[in-house]
Wavefront OBJ file of the C-alpha trace (Angstrom):
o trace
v 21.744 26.694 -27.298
v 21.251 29.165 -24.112
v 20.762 32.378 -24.685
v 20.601 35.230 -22.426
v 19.031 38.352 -22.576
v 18.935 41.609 -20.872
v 18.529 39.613 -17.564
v 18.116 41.877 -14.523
v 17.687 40.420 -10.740
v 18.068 42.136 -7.619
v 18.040 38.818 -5.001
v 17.941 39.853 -1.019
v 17.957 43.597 -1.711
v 21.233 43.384 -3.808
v 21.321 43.903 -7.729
v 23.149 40.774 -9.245
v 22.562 41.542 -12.773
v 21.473 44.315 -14.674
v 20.957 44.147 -18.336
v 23.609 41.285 -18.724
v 23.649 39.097 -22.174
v 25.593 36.342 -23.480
v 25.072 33.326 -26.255
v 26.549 29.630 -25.723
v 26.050 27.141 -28.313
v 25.582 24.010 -28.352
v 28.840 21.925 -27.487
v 30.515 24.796 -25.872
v 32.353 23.873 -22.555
v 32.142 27.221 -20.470
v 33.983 28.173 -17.092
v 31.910 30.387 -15.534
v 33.654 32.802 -13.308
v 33.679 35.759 -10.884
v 34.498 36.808 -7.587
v 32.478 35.157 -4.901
v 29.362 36.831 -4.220
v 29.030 37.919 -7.891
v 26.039 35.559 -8.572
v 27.222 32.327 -10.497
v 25.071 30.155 -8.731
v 22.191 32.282 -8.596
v 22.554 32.150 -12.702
v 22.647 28.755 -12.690
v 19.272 28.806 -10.621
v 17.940 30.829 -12.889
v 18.692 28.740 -16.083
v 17.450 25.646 -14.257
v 13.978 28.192 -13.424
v 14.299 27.731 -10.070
v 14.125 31.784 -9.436
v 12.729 34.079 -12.150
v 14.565 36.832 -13.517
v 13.322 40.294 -12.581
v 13.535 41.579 -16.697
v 15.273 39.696 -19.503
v 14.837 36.205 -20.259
v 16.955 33.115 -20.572
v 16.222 31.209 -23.883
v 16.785 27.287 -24.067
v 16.504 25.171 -27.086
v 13.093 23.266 -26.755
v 13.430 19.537 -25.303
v 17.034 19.679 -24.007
v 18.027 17.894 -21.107
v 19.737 19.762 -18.158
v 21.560 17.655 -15.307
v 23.224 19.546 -12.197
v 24.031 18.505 -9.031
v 21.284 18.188 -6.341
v 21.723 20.817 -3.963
v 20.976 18.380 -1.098
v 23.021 15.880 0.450
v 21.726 12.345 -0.970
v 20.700 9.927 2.217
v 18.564 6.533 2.335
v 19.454 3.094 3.146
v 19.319 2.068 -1.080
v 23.412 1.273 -1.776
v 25.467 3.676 -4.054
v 24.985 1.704 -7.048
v 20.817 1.967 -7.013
v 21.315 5.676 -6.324
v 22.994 6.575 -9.199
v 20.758 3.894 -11.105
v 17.455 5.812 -10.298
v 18.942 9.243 -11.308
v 17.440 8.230 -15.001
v 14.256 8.243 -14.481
v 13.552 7.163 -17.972
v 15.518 4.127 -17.500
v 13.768 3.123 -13.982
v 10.336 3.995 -15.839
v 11.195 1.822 -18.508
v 12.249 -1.014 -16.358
v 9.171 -0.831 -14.278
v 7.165 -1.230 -17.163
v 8.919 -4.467 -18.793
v 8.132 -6.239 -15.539
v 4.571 -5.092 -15.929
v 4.315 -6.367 -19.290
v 6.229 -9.245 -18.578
v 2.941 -10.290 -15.773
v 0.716 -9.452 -18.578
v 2.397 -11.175 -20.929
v 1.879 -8.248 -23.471
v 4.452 -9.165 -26.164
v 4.361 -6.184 -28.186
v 4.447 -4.022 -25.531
v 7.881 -6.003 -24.440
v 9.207 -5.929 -27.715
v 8.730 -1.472 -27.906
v 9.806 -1.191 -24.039
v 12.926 -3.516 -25.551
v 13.594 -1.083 -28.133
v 13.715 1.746 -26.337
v 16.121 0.817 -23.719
v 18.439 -0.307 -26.544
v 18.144 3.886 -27.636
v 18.910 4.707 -24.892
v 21.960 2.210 -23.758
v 20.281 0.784 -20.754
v 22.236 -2.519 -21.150
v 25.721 -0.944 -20.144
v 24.150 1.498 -17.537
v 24.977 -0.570 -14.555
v 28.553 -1.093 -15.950
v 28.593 3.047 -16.799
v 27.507 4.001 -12.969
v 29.881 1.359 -11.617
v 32.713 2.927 -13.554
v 31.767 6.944 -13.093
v 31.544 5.967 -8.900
v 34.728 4.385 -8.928
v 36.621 7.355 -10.603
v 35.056 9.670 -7.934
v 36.970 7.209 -5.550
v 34.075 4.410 -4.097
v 35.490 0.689 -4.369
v 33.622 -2.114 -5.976
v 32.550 -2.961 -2.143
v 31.573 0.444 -1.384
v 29.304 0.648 -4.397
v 27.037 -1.482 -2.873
v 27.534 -0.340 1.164
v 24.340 1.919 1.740
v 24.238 5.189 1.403
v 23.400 6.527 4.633
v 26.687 5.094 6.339
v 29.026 7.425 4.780
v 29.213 11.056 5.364
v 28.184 13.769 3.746
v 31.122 14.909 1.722
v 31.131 11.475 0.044
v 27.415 11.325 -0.342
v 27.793 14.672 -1.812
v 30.349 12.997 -4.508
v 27.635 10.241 -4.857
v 25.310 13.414 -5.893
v 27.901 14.105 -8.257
v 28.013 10.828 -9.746
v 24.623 10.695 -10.053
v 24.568 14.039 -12.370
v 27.308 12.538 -14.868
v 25.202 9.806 -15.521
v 22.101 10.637 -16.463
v 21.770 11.587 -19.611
v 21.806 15.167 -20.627
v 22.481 17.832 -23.540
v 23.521 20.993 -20.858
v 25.388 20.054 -17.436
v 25.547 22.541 -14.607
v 28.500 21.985 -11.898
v 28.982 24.241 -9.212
v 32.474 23.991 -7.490
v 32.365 19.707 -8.670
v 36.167 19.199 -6.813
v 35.329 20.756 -3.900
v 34.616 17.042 -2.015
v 36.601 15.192 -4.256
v 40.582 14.703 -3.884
v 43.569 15.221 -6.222
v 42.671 11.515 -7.982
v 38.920 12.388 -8.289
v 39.698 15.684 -9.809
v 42.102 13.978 -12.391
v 39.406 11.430 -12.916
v 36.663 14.013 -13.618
v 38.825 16.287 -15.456
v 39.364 13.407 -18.162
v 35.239 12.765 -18.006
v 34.575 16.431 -18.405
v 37.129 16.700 -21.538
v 34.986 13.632 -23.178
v 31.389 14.898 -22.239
v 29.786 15.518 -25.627
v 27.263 18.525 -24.698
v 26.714 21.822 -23.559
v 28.783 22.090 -20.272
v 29.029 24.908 -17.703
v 31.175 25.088 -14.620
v 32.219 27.386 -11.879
v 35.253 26.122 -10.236
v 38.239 28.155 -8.518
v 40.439 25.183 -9.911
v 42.464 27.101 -12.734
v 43.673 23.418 -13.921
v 40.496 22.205 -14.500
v 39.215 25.390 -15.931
v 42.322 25.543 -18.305
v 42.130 21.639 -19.472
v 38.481 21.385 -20.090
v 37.117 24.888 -21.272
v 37.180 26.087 -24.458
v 35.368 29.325 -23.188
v 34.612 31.791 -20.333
v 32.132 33.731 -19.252
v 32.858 36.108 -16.944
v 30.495 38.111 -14.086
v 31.922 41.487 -13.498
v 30.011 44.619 -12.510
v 26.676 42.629 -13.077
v 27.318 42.179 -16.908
v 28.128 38.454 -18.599
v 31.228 39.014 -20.566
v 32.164 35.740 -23.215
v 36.003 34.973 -23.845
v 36.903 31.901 -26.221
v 39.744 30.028 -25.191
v 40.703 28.679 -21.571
v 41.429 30.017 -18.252
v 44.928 31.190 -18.841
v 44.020 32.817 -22.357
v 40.545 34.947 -20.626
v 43.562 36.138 -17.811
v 45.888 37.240 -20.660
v 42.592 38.785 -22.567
v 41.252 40.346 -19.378
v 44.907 41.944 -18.349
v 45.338 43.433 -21.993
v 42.036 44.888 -21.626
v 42.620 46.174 -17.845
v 46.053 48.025 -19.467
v 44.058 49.729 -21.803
v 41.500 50.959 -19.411
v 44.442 51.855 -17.332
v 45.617 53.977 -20.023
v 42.231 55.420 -20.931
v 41.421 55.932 -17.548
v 44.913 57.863 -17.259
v 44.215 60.332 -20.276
v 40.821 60.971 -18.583
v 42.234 62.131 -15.387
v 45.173 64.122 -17.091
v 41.521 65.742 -19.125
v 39.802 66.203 -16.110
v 42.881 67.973 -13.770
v 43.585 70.013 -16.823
v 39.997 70.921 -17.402
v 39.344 71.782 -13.315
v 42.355 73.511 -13.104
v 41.067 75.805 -16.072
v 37.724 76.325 -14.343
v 39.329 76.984 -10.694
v 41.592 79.728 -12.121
v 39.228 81.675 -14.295
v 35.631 80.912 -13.023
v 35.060 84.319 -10.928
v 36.702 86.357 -13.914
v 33.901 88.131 -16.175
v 36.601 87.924 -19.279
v 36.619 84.026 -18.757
v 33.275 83.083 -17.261
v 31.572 81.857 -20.810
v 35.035 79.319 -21.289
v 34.846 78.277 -17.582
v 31.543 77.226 -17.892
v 32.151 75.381 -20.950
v 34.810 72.937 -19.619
v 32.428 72.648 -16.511
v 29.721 71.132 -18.601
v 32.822 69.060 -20.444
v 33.725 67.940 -16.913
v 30.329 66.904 -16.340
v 30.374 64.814 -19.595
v 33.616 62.922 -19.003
v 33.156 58.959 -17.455
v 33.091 59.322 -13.512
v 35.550 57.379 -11.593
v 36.033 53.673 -11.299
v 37.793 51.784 -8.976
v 39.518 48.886 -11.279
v 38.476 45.297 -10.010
v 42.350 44.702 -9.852
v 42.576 47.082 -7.351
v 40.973 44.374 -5.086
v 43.679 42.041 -5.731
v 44.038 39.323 -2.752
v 47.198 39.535 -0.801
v 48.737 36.777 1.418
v 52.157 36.973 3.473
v 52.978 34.290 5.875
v 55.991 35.836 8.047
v 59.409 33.986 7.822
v 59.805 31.977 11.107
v 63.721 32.386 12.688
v 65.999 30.069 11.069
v 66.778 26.475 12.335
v 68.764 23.508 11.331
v 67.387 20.682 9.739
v 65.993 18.161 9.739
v 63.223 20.225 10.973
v 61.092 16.708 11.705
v 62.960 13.002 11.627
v 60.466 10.218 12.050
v 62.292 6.741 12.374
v 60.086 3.340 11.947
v 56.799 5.358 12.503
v 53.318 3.804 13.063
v 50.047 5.976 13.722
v 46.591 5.680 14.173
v 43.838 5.797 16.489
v 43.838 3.024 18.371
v 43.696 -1.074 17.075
v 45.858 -1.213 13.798
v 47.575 1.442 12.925
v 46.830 3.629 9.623
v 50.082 4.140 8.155
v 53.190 2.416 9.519
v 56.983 1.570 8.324
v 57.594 5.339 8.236
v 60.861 6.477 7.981
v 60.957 9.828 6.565
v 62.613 13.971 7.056
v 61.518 17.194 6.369
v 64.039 19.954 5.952
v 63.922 23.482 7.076
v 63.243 24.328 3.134
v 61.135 21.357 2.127
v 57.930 22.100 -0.429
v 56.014 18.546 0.084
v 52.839 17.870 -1.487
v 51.470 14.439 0.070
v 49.192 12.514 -2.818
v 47.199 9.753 -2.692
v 43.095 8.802 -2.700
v 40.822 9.999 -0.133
v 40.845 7.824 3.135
v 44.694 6.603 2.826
v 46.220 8.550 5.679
v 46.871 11.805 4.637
v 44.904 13.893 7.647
v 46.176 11.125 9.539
v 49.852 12.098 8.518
v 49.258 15.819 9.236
v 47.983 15.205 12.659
v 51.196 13.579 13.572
v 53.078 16.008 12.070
v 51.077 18.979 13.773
v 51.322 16.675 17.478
v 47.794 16.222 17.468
v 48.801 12.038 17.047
v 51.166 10.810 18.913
v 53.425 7.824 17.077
v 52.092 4.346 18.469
v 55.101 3.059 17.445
v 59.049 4.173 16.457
v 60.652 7.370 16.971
v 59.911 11.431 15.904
v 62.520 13.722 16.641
v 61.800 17.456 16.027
v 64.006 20.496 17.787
v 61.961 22.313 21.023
v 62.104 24.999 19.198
v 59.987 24.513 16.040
v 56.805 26.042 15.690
v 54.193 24.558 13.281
v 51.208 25.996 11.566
v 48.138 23.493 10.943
v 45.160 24.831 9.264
v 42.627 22.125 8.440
v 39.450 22.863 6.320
v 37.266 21.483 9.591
v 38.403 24.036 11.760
v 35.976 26.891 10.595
v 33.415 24.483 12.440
v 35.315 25.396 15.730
v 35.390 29.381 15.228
v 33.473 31.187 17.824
v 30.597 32.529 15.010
v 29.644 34.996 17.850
v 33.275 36.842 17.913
v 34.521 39.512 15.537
v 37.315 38.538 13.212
v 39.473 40.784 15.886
v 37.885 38.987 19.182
v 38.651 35.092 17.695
v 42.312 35.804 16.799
v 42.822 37.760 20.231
v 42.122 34.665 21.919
v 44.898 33.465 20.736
v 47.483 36.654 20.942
v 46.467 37.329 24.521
v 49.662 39.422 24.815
v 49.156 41.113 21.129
v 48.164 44.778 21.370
v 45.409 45.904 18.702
v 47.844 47.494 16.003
v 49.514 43.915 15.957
v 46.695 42.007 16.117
v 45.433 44.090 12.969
v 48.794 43.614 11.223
v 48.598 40.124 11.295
v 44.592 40.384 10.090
v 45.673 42.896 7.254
v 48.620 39.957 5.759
v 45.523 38.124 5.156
v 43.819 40.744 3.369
v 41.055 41.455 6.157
v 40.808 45.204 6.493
v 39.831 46.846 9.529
v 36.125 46.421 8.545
v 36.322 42.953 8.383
v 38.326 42.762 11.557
v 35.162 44.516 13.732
v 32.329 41.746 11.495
v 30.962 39.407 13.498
v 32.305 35.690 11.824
v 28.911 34.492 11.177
v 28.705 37.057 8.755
v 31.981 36.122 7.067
v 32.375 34.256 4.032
v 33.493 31.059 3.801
v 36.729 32.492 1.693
v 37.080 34.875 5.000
v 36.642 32.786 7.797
v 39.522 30.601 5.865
v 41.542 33.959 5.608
v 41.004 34.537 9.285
v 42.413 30.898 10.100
v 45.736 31.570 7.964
v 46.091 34.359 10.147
v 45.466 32.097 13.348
v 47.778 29.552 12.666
v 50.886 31.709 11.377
v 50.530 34.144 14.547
v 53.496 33.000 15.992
v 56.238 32.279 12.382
v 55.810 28.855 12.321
v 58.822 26.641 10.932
v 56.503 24.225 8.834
v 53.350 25.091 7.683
v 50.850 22.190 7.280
v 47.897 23.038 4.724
v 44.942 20.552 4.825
v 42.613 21.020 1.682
v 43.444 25.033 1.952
v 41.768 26.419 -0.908
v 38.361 25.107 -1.065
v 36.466 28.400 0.004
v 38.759 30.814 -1.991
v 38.756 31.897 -4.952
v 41.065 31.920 -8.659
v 42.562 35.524 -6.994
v 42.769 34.334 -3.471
v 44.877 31.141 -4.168
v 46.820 32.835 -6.842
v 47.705 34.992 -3.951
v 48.183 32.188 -1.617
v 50.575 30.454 -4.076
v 52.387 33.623 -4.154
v 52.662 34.133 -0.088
v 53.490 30.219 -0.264
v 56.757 31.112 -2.930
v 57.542 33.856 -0.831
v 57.348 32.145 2.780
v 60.569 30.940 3.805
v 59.806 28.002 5.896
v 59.021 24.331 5.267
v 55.332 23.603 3.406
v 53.669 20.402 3.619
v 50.028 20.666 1.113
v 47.160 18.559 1.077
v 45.567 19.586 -1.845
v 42.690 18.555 -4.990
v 44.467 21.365 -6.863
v 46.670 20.448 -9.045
v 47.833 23.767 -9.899
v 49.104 24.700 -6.328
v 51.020 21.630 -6.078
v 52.521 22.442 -9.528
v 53.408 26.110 -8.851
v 54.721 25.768 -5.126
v 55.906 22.089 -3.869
v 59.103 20.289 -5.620
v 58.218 17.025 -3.699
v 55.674 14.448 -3.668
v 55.297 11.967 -0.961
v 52.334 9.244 -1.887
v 50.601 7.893 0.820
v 48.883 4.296 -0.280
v 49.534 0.728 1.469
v 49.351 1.607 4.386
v 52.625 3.843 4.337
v 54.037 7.103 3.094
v 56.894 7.297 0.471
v 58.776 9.745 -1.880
v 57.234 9.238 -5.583
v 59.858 9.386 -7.967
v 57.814 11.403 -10.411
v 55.522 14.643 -11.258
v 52.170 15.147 -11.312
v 51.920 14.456 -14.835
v 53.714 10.869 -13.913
v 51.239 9.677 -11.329
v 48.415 10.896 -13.525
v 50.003 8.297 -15.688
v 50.103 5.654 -12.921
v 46.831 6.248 -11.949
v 45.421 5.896 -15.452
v 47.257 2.702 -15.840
v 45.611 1.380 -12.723
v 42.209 2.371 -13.833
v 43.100 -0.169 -17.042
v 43.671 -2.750 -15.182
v 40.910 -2.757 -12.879
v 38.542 -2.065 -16.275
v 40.357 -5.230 -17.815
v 39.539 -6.926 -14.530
v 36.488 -6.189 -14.335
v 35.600 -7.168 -17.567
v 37.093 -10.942 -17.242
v 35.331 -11.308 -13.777
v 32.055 -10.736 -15.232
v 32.167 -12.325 -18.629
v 33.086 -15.413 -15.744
v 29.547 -15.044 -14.036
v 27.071 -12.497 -14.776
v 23.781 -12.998 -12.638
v 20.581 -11.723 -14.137
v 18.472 -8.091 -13.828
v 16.383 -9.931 -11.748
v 18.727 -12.285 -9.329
v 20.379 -9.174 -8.501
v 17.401 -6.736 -7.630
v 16.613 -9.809 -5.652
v 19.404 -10.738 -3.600
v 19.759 -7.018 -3.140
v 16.173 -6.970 -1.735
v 17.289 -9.333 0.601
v 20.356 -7.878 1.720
v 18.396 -4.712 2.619
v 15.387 -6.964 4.004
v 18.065 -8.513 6.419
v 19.978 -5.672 7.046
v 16.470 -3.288 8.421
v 16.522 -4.038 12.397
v 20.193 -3.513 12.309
v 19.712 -0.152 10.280
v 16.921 0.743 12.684
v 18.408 0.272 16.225
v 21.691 2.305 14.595
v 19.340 4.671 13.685
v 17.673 4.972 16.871
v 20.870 4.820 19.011
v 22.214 8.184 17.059
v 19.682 9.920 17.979
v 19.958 8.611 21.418
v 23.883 10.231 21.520
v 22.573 13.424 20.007
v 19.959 13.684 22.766
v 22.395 12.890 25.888
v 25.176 14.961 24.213
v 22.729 17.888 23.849
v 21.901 17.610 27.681
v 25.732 17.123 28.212
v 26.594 20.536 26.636
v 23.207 22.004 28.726
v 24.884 21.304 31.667
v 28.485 21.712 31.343
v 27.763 25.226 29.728
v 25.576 25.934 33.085
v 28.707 24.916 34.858
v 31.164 27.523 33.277
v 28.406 30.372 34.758
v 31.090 31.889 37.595
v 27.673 33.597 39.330
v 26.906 29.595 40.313
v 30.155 29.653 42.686
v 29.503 32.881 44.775
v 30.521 31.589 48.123
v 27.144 30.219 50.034
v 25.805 30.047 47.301
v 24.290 27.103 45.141
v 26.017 24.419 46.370
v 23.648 21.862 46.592
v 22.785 22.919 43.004
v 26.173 22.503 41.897
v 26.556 18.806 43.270
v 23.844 18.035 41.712
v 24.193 18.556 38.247
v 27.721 17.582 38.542
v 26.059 13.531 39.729
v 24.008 13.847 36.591
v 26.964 15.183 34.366
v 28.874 11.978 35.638
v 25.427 9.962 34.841
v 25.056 11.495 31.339
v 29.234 10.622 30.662
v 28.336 6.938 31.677
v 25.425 6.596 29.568
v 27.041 8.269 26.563
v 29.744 5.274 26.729
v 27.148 2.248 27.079
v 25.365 4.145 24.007
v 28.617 4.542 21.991
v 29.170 1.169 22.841
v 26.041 -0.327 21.479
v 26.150 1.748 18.369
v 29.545 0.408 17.783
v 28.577 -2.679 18.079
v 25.153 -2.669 15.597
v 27.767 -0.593 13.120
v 30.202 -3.581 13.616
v 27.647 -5.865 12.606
v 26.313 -4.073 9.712
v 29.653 -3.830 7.984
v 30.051 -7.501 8.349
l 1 2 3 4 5 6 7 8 9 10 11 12 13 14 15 16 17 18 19 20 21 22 23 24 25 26 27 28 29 30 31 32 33 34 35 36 37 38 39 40 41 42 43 44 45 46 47 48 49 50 51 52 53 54 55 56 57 58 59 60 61 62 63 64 65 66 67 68 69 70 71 72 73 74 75 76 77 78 79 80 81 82 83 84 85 86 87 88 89 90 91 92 93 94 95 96 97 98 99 100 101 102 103 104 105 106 107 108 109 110 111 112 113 114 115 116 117 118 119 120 121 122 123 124 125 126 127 128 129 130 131 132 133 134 135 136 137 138 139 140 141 142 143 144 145 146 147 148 149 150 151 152 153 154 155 156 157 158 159 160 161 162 163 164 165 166 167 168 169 170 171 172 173 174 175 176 177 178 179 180 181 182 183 184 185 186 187 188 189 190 191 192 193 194 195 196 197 198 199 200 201 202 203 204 205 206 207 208 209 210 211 212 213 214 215 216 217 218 219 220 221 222 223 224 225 226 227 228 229 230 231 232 233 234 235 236 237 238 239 240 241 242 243 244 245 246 247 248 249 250 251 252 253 254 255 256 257 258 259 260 261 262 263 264 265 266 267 268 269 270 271 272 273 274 275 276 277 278 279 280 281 282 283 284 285 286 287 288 289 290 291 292 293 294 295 296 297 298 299 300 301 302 303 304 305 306 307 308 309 310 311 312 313 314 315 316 317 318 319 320 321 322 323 324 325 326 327 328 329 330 331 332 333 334 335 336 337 338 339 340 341 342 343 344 345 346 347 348 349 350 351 352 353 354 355 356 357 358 359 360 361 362 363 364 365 366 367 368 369 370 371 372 373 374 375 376 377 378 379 380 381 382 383 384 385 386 387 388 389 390 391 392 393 394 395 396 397 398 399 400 401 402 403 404 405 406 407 408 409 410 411 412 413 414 415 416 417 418 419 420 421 422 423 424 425 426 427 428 429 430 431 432 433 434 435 436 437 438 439 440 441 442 443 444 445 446 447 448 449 450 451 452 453 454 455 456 457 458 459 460 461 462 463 464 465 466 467 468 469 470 471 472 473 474 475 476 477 478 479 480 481 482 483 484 485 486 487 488 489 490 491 492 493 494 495 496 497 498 499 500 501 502 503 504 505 506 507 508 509 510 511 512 513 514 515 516 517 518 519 520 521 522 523 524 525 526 527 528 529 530 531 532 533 534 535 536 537 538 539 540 541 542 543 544 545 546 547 548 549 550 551 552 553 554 555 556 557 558 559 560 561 562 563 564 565 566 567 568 569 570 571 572 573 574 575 576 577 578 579 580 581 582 583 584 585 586 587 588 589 590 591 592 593 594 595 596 597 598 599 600 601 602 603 604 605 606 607 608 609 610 611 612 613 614 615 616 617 618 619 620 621 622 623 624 625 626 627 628
């Protein structure tokens, strides 16, 4: 049981709550929600007492067990498997202290350690990590790859992982699909719906907040306000409850004009002085004015490109990739001047690969692509916020890509995308995340494109910003090809789904609800599977903690000379951008001027380049090895 009372916090100068309450019992599942900003994660800091509340207190049943999600990214050379292992500390406690007694030969000792891991199900852990990392998407083999060779967004699903399985009576998960894709999300929506305790979530994914939540509670003009039911049930509440206030709000204003009006004709006349002043104190006592949240309704609106014939893009016998094998191959496939694709299909498969070939950032290593001269695509990936000029207004970065806009339409096309003039003139390191994604629709719809190619779109916006950006995508009359986690956008804006897997890219002949299906059935083979192969041969505790010592004992020089060589390529490609950034300074190239100066740092530009390769090289090599 949690529960919350009169909790008051001003964090960084800004009041987050004030006087805010709310109970959750034990077993409740509770989407937490709010605009962004609001304070969700800042409650869940609290709870976890990792900030103190300036008044009010948070109340937690004595001796239960929180789990959330480590706000760092996991690294170490350990594999994925041991990770996870070590989240329970009881169990790795336990463990340590059967092989102690095991040296001393302390029976009893044995025999209570024994019992306790029984209590506490220690025997299928190993089989209960394995299966909760391979439903956020890591293989048998990359259970046991380590940790620090894969990036962050999948170490940050290992963090994840790690959370589910320790035990715990309350859960905390803060955006949990954010680095996991659409078969993750399906994965952890089904672990979520089976999780026996307390569990709270903030997510901007309506279909997981609909499917798992039996209640809401919702941060709104720094009060908690509870709502039993799901997502779509607090919405219907929550709009019933924004008519009424409409209409109260309504009779209040009709009171107050007829009241002023009263007072603004009779105030200066003796005869009616005594009644004016009475409705002026009855003015005084009415509810001020409130601007409704709803007023702040996101709005999206991609314009229509000019009409062409289709097929807008043909590709005949397509291959692609990056050089070596290609990544997805045997493609024969069209999209139509009114196609709504969604492309499905786990993480790593092909499906950025697919967009960049669409986009022309890939060029087909094999076949044929025919697409008219004329067609204009839109690509927006989630990366591309890492290439925004943070130093720019919203205004300055899009301008650098209407050189011939004038500032009305440069605004315009800010303003479709719900960034007011205020935003326009902030600088975009000040931007939110759901901004800076705002001011990228903008970017790559400036000129109408034809097809618009959506890589992961929604991640930094939230339930009112993608509702709106489903709506702009209904009402957009070009071609829309989505790579998405969200179930709920594919469902409410594409009518196809193309599943990328085997190297290749096909129509499914299905709906979501179908390769949910598939993709269970998959997961019941692999369980059956796994279950034969390791009633076959099942190596001891100790053989395996020992041939994985090994394998990491073996493995160390190769770990450290990677290790060493990356920070090598940071260093050079640090000097690198020293130097070529001196080199765009158009004072260096006054004539008769600097010369010599120039030459020379264009020789050690050409040295750095050349050193850069043999260190790539190397590192390539050591990471070649380490794989094997």
């Amino acid at each position: 049981m949690i529960d919350i009372n009169g909790l008051t916090l001003r964090f960084a100068g800004r009041p987050l709550f004030a006087d805010a309450s709310a109970h959750i019992s034990d077993g409740w599942k509770i989407g937490l929600t709010g605009r962004n900003g609001c304070g969700k994660t800042t409650l869940f800091r609290l709870i976890l007492n990792e900030l103190s509340p300036d008044d009010g207190t948070i109340e937690i049943t004595k001796g239960q067990r929180i789990a959330a999600v480590a706000q760092e990214i996991p690294d170490g050379d350990g594999s994925l498997s041991d990770f996870v292992l070590k989240a329970d500390t009881e169990r790795e406690s336990l463990l340590k202290a059967l092989d102690e007694a095991e040296l001393a030969e302390d029976g009893g000792k044995m025999a209570d350690i024994h019992d306790r891991l029984n209590v506490i199900g220690a025997a299928g852990a190993e089989a209960r990590a394995a299966s909760i990392l391979y439903g956020l998407g890591f293989s048998d083999e990359a259970q046991q790859r380590p940790l620090s060779s894969f990036s962050g967004g999948w170490r940050m699903r290992v963090a994840l992982a790690a959370a589910l399985f320790v035990p715990s009576d309350i859960l905390l998960l803060d955006e949990p699909t954010n680095h996991l894709d659409l078969e993750a999300s399906f994965w952890l929506e089904s672990f979520l719906s089976r999780y026996t305790g307390t569990l709270i979530v903030v997510s901007h994914d309506g279909a997981l907040l609909n499917n798992v939540c039996d209640h809401i509670l919702h941060i709104e003009n720094l009060k908690l306000s509870s709502y039993g039911g799901n997502y779509d049930a607090f919405e219907q509440t929550r709009r019933l409850q924004r008519e009424n206030e409409a209409k109260q709000a309504e009779k209040a204003e009709a009171a107050r004009a007829h009241l002023q009006a009263f007072v603004d004709r009779f105030r200066y006349k003796a005869s009616k002085a005594k009644q004016a002043q009475s409705r002026l104190k009855m003015l005084e006592k009415l509810p001020p004015k409130t601007l409704d949240p709803a007023d702040f309704v996101s709005h999206f609106s991609f314009p229509s490109p000019s009409a062409l014939p289709s097929p807008l893009i043909k590709i005949e016998n397509g291959a692609v990739g990056y050089g070596g094998d290609p990544v997805l191959k045997r493609l024969n496939l069209r999209i139509d001047a009114d196609d709504r694709i969604a492309l499905i299909g786990a993480n790593g498969n092909g499906k950025s690969t697919f967009a960049k070939l669409l986009s022309g950032l890939l060029p087909l290593a094999d076949g044929t692509i025919q697409a008219s001269s004329k067609t204009e695509i839109g690509y927006y990936a989630q990366q591309q916020t890492d290439e925004l000029s943070v130093g720019l207004t919203a205004f300055e970065q899009l301008k650098t890509v209407m050189p011939d806009a004038n500032e009305t339409q440069i605004r315009a096309q800010l303003a479709r995308f719900g960034l007011t003039n205020e935003k326009a003139s902030t600088v975009i390191a000040k931007l939110s995340g759901g901004e800076k994604a705002r001011l990228l629709f903008a970017m790559m719809s400036r000129k109408a494109p034809h097809l618009l190619i959506l890589d992961e779109p929604t991640n930094h916006l939230d339930i009112d910003a993608r509702n709106a950006l489903i709506d702009a995508l209904n009402d957009y009359t070009g071609a829309v090809l989505l790579i998405t986690h969200d179930p709920h956008l594919i469902e409410l804006t594409a009518d196809k789904l193309w599943l990328i897997d085997g190297g290749t890219c096909k129509a499914f002949d299905g709906d979501l609800n179908d390769y949910r299906a598939l993709l269970a059935e998959k997961a019941k083979i692999r369980v059956a599977g796994a279950s034969a192969k390791k009633t076959e041969s099942a190596p001891s505790r100790k053989e395996e903690r020992r041939a994985a010592a090994e394998k990491r004992q073996e493995q160390a020089p190769l770990r450290k000379r990677a290790k060493a060589l990356e920070t090598e390529l940071d260093r050079l490609e640090l000097q690198r951008g020293q130097i070529e950034q001196a080199l765009e300074d158009p004072t260096l190239y006054m004539v008769g001027m600097n010369a010599q100066k120039v030459r020379g740092m264009q020789i050690a530009l050409a040295e750095l380049e050349d050193r850069i390769a043999q260190v790539e090289n190397e590192w390539l090599e050591v990471s070649a090895q380490l794989e094997e």
